[in-house]
C-alpha positions as CSV (number, residue, x, y, z in Angstrom):
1,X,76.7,88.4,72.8
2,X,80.5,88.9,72.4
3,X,81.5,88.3,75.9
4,X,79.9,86.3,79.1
5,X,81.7,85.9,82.3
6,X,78.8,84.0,84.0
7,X,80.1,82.9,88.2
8,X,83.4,84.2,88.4
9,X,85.5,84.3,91.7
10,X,89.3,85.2,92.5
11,X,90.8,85.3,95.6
12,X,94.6,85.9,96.6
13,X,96.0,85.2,99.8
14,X,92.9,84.0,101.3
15,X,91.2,87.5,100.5
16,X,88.5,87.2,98.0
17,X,88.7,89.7,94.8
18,X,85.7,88.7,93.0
19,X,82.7,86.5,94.0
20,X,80.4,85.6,91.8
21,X,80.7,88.3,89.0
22,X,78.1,88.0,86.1
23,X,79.3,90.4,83.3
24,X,78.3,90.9,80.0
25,X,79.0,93.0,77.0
26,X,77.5,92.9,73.1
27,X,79.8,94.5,69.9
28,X,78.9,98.3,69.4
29,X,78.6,98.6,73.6
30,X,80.3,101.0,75.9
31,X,80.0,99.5,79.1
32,X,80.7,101.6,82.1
33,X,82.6,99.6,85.1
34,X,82.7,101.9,88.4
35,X,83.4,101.0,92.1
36,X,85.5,102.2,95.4
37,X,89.6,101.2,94.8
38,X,89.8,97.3,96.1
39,X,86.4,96.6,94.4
40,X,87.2,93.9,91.8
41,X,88.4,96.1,88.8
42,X,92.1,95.8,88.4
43,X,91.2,92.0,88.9
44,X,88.9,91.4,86.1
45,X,90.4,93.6,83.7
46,X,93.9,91.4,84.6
47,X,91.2,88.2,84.0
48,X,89.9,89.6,80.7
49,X,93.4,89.9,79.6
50,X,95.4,87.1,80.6
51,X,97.3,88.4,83.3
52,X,95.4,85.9,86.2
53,X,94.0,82.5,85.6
54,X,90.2,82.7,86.7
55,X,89.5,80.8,89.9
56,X,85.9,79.6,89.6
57,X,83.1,80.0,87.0
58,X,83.7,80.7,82.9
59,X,84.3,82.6,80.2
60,X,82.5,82.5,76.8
61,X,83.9,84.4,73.9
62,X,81.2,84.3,70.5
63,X,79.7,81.8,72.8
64,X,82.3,79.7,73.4
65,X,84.1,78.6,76.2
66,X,87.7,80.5,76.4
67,X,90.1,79.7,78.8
68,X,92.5,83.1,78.5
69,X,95.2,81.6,80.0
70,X,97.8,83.8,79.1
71,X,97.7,88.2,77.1
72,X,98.6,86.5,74.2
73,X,95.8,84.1,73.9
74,X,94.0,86.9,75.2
75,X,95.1,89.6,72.3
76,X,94.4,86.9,69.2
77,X,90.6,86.9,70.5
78,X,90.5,90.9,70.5
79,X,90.8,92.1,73.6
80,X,93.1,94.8,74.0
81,X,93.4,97.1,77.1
82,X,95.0,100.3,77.6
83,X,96.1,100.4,81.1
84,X,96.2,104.1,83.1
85,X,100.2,103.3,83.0
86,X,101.3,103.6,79.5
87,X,102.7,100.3,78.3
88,X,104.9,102.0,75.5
89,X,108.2,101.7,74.8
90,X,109.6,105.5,75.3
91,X,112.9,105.3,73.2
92,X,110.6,103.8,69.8
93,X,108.5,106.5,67.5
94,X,105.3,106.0,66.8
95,X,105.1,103.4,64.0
96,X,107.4,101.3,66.1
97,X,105.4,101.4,69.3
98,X,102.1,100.7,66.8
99,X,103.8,97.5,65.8
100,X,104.5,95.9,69.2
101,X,103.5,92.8,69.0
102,X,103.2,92.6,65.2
103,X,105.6,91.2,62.6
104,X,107.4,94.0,60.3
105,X,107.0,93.6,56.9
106,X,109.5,92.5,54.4
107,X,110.9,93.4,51.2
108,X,113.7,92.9,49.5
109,X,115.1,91.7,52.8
110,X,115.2,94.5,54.3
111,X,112.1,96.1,56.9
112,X,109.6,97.7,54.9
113,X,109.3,101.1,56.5
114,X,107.1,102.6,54.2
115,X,104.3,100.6,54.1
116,X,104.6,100.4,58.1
117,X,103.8,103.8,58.0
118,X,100.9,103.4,55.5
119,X,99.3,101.3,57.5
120,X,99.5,103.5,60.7
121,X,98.4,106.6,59.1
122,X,95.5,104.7,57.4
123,X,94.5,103.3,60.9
124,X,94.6,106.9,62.5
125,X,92.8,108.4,59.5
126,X,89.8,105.8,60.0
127,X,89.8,107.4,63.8
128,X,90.0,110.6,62.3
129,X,93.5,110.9,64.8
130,X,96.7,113.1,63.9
131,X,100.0,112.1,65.4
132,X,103.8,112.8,64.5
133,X,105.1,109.5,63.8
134,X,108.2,110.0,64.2
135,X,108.9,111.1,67.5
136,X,109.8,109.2,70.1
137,X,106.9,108.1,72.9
138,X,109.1,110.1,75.3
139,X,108.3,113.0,73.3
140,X,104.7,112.8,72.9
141,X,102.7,114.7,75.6
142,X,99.9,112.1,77.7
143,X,96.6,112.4,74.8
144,X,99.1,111.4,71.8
145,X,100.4,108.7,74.0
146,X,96.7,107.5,74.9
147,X,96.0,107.8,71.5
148,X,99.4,106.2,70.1
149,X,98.3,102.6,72.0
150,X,94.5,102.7,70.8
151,X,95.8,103.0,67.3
152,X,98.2,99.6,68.2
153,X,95.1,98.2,69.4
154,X,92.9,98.9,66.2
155,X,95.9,97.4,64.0
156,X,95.6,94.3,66.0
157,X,91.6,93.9,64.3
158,X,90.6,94.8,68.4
159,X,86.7,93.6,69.2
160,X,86.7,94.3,73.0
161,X,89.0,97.3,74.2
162,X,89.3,97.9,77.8
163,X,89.8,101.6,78.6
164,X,91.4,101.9,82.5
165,X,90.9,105.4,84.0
166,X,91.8,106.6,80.2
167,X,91.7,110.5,81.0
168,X,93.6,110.4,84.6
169,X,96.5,112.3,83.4
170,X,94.4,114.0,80.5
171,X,93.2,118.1,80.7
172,X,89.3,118.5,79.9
173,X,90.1,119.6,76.1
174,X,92.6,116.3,75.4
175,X,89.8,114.0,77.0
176,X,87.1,115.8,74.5
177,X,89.8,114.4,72.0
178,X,90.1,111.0,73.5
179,X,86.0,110.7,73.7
180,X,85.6,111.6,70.0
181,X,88.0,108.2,69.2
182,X,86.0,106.2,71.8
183,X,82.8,107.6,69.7
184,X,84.5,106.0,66.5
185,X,85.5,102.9,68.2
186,X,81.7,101.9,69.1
187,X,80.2,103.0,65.4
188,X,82.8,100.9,63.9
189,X,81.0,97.9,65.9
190,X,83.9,97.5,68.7
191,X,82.8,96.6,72.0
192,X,84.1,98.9,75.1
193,X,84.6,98.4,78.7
194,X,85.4,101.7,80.4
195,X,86.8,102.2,83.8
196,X,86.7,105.7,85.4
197,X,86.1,107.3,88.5
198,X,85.0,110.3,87.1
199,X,81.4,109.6,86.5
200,X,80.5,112.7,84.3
201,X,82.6,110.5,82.2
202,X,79.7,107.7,82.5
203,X,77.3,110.0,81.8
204,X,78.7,111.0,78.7
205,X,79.9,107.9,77.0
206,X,78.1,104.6,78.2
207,X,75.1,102.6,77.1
208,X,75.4,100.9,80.5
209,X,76.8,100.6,83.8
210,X,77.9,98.3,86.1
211,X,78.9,98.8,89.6
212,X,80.8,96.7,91.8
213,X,81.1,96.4,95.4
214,X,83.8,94.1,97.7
215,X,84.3,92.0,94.8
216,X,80.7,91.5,93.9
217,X,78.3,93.2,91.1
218,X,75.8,95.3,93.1
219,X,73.6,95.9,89.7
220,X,74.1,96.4,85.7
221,X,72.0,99.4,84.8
222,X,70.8,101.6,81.6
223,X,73.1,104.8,82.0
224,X,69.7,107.0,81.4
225,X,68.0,106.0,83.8
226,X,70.7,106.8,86.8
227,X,71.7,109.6,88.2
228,X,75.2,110.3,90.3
229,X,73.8,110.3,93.6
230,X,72.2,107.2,93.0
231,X,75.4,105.5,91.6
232,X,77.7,106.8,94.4
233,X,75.3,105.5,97.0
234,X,75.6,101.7,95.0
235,X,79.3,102.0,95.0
236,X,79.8,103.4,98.8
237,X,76.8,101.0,99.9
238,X,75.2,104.8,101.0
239,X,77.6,106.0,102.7
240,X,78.0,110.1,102.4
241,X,80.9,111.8,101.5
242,X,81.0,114.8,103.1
243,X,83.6,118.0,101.5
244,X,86.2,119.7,103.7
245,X,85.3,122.9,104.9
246,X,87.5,125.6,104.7
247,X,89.7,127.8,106.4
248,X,88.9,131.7,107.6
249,X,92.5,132.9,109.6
250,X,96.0,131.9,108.2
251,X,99.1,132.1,110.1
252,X,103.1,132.6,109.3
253,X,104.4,132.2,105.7
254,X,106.1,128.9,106.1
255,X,106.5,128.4,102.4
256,X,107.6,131.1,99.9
257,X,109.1,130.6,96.3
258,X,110.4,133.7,94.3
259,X,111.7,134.1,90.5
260,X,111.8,130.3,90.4
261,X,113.1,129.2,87.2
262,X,113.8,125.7,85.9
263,X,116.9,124.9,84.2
264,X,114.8,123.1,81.3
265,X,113.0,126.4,81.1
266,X,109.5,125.0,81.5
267,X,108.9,127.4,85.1
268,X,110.1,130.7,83.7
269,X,108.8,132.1,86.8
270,X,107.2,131.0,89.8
271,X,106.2,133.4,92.6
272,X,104.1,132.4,95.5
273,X,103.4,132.0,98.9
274,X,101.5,129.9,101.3
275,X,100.3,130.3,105.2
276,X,100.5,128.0,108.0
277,X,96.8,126.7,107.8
278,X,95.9,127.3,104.7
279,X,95.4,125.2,101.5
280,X,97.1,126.7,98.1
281,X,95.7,125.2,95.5
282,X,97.9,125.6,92.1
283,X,95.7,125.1,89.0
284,X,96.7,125.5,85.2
285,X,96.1,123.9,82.3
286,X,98.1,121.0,80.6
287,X,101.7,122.1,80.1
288,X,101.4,125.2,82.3
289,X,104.2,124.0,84.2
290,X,102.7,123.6,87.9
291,X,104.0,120.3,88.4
292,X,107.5,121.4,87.5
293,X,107.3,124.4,89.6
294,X,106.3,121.7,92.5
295,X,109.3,119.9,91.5
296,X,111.2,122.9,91.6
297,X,110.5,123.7,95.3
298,X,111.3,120.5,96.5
299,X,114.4,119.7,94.8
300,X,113.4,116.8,92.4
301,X,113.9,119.7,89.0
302,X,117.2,121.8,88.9
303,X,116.7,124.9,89.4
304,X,118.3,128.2,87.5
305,X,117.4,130.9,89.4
306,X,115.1,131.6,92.1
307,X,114.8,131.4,96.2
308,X,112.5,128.9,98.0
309,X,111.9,129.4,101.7
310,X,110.6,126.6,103.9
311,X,109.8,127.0,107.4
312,X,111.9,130.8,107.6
313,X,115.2,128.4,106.2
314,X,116.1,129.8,102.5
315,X,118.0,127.5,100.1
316,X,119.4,128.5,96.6
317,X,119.5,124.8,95.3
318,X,116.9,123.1,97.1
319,X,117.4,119.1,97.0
320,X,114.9,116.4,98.6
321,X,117.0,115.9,101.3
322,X,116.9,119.4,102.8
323,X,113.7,119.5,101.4
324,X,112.7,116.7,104.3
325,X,115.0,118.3,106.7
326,X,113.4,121.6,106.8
327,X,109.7,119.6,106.7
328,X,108.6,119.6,103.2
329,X,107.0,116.4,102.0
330,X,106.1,115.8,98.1
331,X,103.3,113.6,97.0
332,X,104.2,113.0,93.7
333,X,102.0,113.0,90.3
334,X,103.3,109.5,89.0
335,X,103.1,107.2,92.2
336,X,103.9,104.0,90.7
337,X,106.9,105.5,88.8
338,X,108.0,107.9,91.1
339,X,106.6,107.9,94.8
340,X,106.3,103.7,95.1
341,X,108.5,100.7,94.2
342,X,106.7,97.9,93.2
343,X,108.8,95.2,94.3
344,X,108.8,96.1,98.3
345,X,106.2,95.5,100.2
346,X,104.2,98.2,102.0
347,X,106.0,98.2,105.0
348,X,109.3,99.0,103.7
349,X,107.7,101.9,101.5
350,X,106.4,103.6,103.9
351,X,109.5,103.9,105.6
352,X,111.6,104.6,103.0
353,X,112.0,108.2,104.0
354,X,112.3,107.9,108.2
355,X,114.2,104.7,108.1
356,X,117.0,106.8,110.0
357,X,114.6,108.1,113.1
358,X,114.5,103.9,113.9
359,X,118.3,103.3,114.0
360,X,121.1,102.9,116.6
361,X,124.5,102.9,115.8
362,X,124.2,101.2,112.0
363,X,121.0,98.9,113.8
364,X,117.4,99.4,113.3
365,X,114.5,99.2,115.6
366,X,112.3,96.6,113.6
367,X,109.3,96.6,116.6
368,X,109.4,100.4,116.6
369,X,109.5,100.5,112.7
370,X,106.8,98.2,112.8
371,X,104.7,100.0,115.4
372,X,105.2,103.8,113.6
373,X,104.2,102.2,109.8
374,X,100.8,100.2,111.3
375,X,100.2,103.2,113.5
376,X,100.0,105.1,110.0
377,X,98.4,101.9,108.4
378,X,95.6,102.2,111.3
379,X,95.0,106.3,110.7
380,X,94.7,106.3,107.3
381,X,92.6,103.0,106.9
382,X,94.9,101.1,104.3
383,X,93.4,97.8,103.4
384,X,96.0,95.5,103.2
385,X,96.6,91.5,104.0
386,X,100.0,92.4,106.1
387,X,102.0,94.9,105.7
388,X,104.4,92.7,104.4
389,X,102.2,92.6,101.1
390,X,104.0,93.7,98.0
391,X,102.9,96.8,97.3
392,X,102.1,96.6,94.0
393,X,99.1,94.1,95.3
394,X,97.2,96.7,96.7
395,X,94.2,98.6,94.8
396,X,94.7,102.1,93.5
397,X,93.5,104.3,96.3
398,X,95.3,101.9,99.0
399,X,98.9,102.7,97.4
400,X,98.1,106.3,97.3
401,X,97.7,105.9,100.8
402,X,100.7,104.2,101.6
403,X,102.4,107.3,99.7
404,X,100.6,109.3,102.1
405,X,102.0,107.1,104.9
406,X,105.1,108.1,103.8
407,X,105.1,111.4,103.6
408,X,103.2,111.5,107.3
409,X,106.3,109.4,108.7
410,X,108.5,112.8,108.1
411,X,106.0,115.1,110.1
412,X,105.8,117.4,107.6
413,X,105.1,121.1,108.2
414,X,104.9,121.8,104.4
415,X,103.2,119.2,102.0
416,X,103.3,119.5,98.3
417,X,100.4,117.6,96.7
418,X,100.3,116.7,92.7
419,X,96.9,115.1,91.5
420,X,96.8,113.3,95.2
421,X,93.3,112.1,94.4
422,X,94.2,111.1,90.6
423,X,92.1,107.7,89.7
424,X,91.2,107.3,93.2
425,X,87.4,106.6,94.4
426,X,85.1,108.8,95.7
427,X,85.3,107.4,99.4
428,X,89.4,107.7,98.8
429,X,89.1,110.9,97.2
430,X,86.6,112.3,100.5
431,X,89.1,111.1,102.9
432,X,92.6,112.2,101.3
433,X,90.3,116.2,101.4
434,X,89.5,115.6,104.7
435,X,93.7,114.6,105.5
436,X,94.8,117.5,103.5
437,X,91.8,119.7,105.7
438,X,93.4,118.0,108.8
439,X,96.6,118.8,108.1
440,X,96.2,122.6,107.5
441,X,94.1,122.7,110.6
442,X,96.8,121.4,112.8
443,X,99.1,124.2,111.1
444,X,100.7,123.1,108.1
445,X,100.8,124.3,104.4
446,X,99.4,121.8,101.9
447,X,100.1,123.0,98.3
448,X,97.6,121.2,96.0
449,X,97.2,120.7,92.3
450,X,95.0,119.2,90.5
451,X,94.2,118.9,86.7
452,X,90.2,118.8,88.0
453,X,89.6,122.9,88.4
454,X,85.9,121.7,90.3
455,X,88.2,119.9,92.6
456,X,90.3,122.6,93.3
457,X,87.5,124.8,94.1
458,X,86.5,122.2,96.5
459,X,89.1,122.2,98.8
460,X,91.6,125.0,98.2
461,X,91.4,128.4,100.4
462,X,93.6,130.0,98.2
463,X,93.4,129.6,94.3
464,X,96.5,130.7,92.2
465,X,97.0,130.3,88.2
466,X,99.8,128.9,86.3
467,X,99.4,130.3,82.2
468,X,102.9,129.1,80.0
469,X,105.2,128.7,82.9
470,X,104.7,131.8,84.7
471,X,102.4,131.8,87.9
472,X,99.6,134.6,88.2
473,X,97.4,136.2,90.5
474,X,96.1,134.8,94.0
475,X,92.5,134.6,94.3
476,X,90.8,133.9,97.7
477,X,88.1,131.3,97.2
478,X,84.9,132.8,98.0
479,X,82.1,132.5,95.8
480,X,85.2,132.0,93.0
481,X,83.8,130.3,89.6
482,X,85.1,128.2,86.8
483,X,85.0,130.9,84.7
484,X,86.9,133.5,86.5
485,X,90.0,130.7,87.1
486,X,89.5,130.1,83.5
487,X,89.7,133.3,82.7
488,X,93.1,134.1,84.0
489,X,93.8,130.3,82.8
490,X,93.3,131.7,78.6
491,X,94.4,135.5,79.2
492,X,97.2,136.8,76.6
């Protein structure tokens, strides 16, 4: 067996994170590791690598005892991870980001570039990978950069790679990419730990699965023998998840964008329009521009040229300032870059937005601040030690929440939604539909995108396609297919 973790607990701040965890994993494995946000993941993958000290039980490596005190001690065993945030350094190419860690070679006293390169390209050729080198990280779009860190993890002679929620930012052809590499990994005898909540995923690439619950391992079973009801009902402890239903009468246009261009020239033209009550949702494939066009409308992306109209107030050069003053509210793609900061605690994030409604001449209200953010703490059901708790502390699906909190602070009439469900569970994922469902029935617009097109057709009233940075036609989603979005999706 290559790794044991036989009776191990963590707790922080009196809350336990694991108790009593039993995992196990053999080389040539792809081990599936599923459970609700705040289950135990982030924890043991931070154990696994170094990142915490293990509070109770042990760790045997080869069977041996292994203390993994620290990444580095971690990384010269063989365990590598590739986090769902990219840990590369934007401003280096490729061969520099594929020697992180390593030393460069020497000759001649100078860096020996060339066989640097030799050595990368002969790594991505054994994972039969293409990459361009030599552009920066920056530069690469998300499946090169995935792909970029699991060739830095194969130069570093990786045994155990831990894969967290690997496709979350990834369209359904650049996963099919990604799974082909994870393929290679396991035949070249690596050992694989897969996180995802997107258990077609499971189905697809694991020998087994395990499912945790509250900390604890609810069971370790053979992926074949399984089905997805059965593992939803071990990670929700049976509870149901019931989908939104959807809207049949609409009222005023309270959001309307035309000839939207971007200055960087990725929207080269965004038309559309959305009802009080209803739920647009905005699909394309990857580099279609949808999230810029979002952008666009809010103010976050300079516009060219173009109009956007928000609650019957037009604006030439939208910002998000007037954005929030005329009750538009964006829920970013990238919430720990973008939509959270790590270092505040959940309190202070939540209010970053309505910190103004609470003040009085220069002086703020801290009881009524405190009273509005738990009031939004309480509705949404964020689990949290205090809400002075750094942020960054909580699980996945709790700091989408808070981001949610945010944005509900403002009262928005108009709420822009990019991948709100992205690498959230399927509890989280049931009840951000059934706020977005809410929202639209007390009379907003929700715009909503998603890279998952099933999802989409789940929850959206309205269906409209992005192709190359133009939008397309409006489709009302009744009895709409895959194919027929798709269709419009690959059209020349």
């Amino acid at each position: 067996m290559l790794l044991e973790m036989k009776h191990i607990s963590k707790s922080f701040h009196g809350v336990q994170a694991l108790k009593d965890v039993d995992l196990s994993l053999k080389a040539g494995e792809v081990r599936g590791l599923v459970g609700e946000n705040g289950a135990g993941k982030s924890t043991l993958i931070k154990l696994l690598t170094g990142v915490y000290r293990r509070g109770k039980g042990e760790i045997l490596w080869n069977g041996q005892a292994v203390a993994l005190s620290s990444p580095a001690q971690s990384q010269a065993l063989g365990i590598q991870a590739i986090h769902q945030d990219r840990t590369l350094i934007s401003t280096f190419d490729g061969i520099e980001n594929a020697y992180l860690g390593l030393s460069y070679p020497i000759r001649h006293g100078k860096i020996d570039w060339k066989t640097m390169e030799n050595r990368v390209r002969t790594t991505m050729e054994s994972l039969g990978l293409e990459l361009d080198l030599h552009k920066a990280a920056a530069e690469l779009p998300p499946p090169q950069r995935t792909c970029l860190e699991i060739v830095r993890a194969r130069m570093r002679e990786c045994r155990l790679l831990i894969l967290d929620e690997p496709t979350a930012a990834l369209t359904e052809r650049e996963a099919e990419r990604l799974f082909s590499v994870v393929r290679a990994l396991k035949e070249s005898g690596a050992a694989i730990l897969y996180v995802t909540h997107r258990l077609d995923e499971i189905f697809r690439l694991t020998d087994r699965v395990t499912i945790l619950r509250n900390g604890a391992v609810v069971d370790t079973v053979e992926t074949a023998e399984v089905n997805r009801e059965r593992l939803i009902a071990m990670m929700t402890d049976g509870a149901s998840v019931q989908a939104p239903s959807h809207a049949s009468a609409f009222g005023d246009v309270l959001l309307e964008a035309r000839d939207v261009t971007s200055r960087d020239g990725i929207v080269r033209r965004g038309d559309l329009f959305a009802r009080s009550g209803e739920i647009l949702g905005l699909f394309g494939l990857g580099g279609s521009g949808r999230t810029e066009l979002l952008e666009c409308i809010y103010g976050s992306r300079p516009m060219a040229s173009g109009t956007v109209e928000l609650c019957g107030a037009a604006q030439k050069k939208p910002s998000p300032a007037s954005s929030l003053d005329r009750g538009a509210a964006l829920i970013c793609e990238d919430r720990r870059g973008k939509a959270l900061i790590g270092s505040l605690d959940v309190r202070d994030n939540i209010l970053l937005t309505s910190i103004d409604r609470f003040a009085m001449c220069g002086v703020s209200c801290r009881r009524a601040e405190n009273a509005a953010v738990q009031a939004q703490i309480d509705a949404l059901g964020i689990v949290l030690a205090s809400m002075e708790q750094p942020v960054a502390e909580l699980s996945g699906g709790n700091q989408q929440k808070t981001v949610f909190a945010r944005a509900m602070m403002t009262n928005p009439r108009v709420l822009l939604c990019d991948e709100p469900t992205q690498a959230v569970d399927v509890k989280t994922r049931g009840e951000i539909h059934r706020l977005l469902r809410q929202k639209a029935d007390e009379g907003c617009v929700v715009v909503f995108v998603s890279s998952d097109l099933g999802e989409v057709l789940e929850v959206a009233d309205t269906v409209q396609v992005m192709r190359r940075g133009e939008t397309g036609p409006r489709m009302e989603n009744k009895n709409l297919t895959v194919r027929q979005v798709l269709s419009c999706c690959y059209e020349t």
